[in-house]
C-alpha positions as CSV (number, residue, x, y, z in Angstrom):
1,X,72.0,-168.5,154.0
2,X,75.0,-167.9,152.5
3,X,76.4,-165.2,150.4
4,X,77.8,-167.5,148.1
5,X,74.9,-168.9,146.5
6,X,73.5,-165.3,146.1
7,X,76.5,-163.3,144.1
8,X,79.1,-160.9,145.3
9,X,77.6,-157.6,145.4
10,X,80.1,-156.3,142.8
11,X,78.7,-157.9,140.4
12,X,81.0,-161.1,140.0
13,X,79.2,-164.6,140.3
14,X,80.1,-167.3,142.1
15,X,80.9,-169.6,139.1
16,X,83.3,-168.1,137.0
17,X,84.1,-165.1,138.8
18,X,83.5,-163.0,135.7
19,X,81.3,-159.7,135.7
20,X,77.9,-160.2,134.3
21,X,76.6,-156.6,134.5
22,X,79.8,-155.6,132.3
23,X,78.4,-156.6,129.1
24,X,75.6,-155.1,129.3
25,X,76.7,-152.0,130.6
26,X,78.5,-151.9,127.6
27,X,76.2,-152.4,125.3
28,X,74.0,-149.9,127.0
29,X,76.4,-147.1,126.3
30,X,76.7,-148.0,123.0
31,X,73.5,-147.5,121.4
32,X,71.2,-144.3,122.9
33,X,68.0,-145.0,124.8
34,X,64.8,-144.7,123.2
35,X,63.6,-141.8,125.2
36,X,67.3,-140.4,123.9
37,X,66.3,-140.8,120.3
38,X,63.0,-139.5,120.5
39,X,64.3,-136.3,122.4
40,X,66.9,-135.7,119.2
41,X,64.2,-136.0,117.2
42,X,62.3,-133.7,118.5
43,X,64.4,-131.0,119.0
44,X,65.8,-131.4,115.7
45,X,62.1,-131.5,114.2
46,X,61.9,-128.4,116.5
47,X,64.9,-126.5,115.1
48,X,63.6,-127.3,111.3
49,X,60.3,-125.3,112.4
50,X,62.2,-122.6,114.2
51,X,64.0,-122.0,110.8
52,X,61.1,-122.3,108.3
53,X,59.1,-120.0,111.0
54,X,62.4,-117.6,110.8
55,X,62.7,-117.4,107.2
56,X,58.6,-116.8,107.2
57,X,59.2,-113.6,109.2
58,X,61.7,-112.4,107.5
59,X,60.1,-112.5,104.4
60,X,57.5,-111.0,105.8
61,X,58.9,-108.3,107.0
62,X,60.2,-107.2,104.0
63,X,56.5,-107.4,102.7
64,X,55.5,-104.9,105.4
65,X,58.3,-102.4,104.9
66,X,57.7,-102.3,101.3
67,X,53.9,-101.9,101.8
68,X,54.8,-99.5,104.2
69,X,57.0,-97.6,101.7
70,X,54.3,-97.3,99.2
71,X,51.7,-96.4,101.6
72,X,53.9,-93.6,102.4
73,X,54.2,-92.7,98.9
74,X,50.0,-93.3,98.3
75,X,49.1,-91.1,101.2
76,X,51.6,-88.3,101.7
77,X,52.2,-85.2,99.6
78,X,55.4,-85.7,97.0
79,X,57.2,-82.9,99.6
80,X,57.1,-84.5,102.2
81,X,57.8,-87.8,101.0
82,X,61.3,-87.7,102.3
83,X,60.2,-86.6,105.9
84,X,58.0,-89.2,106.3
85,X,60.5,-92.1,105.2
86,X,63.5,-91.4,107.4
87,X,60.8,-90.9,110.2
88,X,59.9,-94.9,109.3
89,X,63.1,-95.7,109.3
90,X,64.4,-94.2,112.4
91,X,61.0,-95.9,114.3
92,X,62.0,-99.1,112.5
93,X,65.8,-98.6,113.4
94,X,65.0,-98.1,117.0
95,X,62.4,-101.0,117.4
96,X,65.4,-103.0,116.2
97,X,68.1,-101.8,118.4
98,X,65.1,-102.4,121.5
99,X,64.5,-106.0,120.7
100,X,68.8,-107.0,119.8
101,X,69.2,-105.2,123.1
102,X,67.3,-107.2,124.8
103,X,67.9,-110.5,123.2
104,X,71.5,-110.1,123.9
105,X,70.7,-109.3,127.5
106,X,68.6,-112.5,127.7
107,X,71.2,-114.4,126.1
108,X,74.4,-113.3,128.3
109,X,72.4,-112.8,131.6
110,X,72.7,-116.8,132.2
């Protein structure tokens, strides 16, 4: 058994001596794979829910401060309205710093 009959492992036959696995090789790199679309899809179907789900939260979150603000002004005494307010805040303030603190550390630890 010859080699000939078979094909030159580099992909050239034995007619013509052109490359047969060039073409389509080509045209492979040309159009994505269907697993490739799907995965685009899907993360882009992903980052459309992460931003509805984002804009969700922050509205609210502005609901619950507010609610908070009048709660504040149902329940405490008109005196010490203002003590109770920047205590919110300052809780609020902090719970922020906590959680950009450690997204950030998340984000640059990798």
């Amino acid at each position: 058994m010859t080699t000939e009959s078979i094909g030159e492992p580099d992909g050239t036959d034995d007619e013509g001596g052109q490359d047969t696995d060039r073409e389509t090789t080509e045209d492979k790199a040309r159009q994505p794979l269907p697993d490739e679309r799907t995965s685009k899809i899907v993360e882009y179907l992903e980052l459309g829910a992460l931003s509805v789900l984002a804009l969700l939260g922050i509205i609210a979150v502005f609901g619950a401060y507010t609610s908070a603000m009048g709660a504040i002004d149902t329940w405490v005494a008109r005196e010490y309205d203002s003590i109770f307010r920047t205590v919110f805040n300052l809780v609020v303030l902090g719970l922020v710093g906590i959680g950009l603190s450690v997204l950030v550390r998340r984000r640059f630890e990798s």
